[in-house]
TIPAFI-631183 format. One line per 2 residues: number of its first residue (from 1); their letters; for each residue x, y, z of N, C-alpha, C, O. Coordinates in steps of 0.001 Angstrom, whole numbers, padded with zeros to 6 digits. Example, Ala and Ser with C-alpha at 12.3 -4.5 7.8 and 13.67 -1.06 7.14 Angstrom:
residues 2
1> AS> 013190 -005690 007800 012300 -004500 007800 013200 -003300 007800 014236 -003319 008465 | 012850 -002250 007080 013670 -001060 007140 012900 000030 007870 013409 001138 008039
This chain:
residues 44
1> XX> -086971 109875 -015930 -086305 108698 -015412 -087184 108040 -014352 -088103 108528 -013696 | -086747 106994 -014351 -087548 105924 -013319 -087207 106402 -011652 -086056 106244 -011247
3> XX> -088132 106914 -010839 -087994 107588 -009352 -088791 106375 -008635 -088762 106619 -007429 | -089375 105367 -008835 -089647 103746 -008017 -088661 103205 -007420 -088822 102361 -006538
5> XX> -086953 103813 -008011 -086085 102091 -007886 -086207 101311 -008402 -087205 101400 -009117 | -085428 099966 -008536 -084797 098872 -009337 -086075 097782 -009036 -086569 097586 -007925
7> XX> -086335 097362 -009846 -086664 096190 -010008 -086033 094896 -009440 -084834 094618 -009447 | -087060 094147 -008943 -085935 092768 -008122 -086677 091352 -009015 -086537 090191 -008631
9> XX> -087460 091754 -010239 -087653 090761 -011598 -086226 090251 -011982 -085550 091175 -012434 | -085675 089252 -011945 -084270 088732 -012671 -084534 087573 -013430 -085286 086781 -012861
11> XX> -084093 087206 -014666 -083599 085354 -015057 -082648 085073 -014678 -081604 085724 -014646 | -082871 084038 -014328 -081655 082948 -013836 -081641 081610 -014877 -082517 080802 -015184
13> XX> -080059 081786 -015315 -080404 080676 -015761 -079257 080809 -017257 -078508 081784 -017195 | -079134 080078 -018293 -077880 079946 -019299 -078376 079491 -020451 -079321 078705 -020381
15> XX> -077974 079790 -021456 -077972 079635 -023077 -078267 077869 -023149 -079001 077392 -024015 | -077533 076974 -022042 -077700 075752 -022284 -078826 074999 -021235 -079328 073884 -021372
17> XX> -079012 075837 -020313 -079882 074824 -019613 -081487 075987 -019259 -082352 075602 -018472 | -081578 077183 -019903 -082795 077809 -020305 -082842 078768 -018915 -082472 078390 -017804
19> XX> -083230 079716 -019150 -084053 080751 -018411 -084991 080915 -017525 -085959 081068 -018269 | -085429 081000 -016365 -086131 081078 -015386 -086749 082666 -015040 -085953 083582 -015249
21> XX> -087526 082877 -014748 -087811 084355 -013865 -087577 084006 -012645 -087794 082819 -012399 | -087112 084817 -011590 -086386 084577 -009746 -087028 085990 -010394 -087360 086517 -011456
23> XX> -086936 086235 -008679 -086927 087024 -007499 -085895 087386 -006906 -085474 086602 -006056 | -085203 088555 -007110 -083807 088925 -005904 -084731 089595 -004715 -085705 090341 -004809
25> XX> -083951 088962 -003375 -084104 090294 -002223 -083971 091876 -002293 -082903 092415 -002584 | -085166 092600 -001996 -085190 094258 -002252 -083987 094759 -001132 -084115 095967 -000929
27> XX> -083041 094260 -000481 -082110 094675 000246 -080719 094337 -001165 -079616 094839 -000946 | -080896 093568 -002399 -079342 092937 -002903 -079084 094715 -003536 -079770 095517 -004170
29> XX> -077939 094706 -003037 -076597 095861 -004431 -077672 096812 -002978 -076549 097055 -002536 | -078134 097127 -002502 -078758 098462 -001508 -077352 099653 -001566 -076240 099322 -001153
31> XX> -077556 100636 -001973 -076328 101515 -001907 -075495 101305 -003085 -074816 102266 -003445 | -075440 100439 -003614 -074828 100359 -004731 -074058 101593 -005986 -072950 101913 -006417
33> XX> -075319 101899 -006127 -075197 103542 -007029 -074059 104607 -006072 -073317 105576 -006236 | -074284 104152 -005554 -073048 105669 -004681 -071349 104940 -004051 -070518 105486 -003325
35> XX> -071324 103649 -004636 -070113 103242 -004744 -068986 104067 -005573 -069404 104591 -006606 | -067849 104223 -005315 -066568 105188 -006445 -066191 103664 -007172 -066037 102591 -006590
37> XX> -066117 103891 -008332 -065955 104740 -009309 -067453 104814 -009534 -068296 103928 -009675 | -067563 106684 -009523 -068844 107246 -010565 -068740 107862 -011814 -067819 108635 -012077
39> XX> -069935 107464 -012872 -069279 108338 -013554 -069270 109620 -013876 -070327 110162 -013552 | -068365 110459 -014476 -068104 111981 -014197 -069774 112740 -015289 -070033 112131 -016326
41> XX> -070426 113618 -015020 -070764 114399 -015749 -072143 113527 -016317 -072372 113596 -017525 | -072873 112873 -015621 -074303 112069 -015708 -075252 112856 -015516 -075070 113715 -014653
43> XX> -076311 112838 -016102 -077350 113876 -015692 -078297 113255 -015196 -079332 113853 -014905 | -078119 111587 -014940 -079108 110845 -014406 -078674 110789 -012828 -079370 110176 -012018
């Protein structure tokens, strides 16, 4: 499994007005993964 962390590569953007590559801030969702609900019995 990936031990770097998330990627902050995103598109922005819709089926009607097209796709972009952005940049999110390396602080967005921080902690995220250890929010409840987890799920039970992951080996990741």
């Amino acid at each position: 499994m990936n031990i770097t962390g998330y990627s902050t590569a995103v598109l922005k953007g819709s089926i009607n007005t097209d796709f972009s590559t952005n940049e999110l801030n390396a602080e967005f969702a921080k902690g995220l993964e250890n929010v409840e609900p987890l799920p039970n019995g992951c080996a990741f």
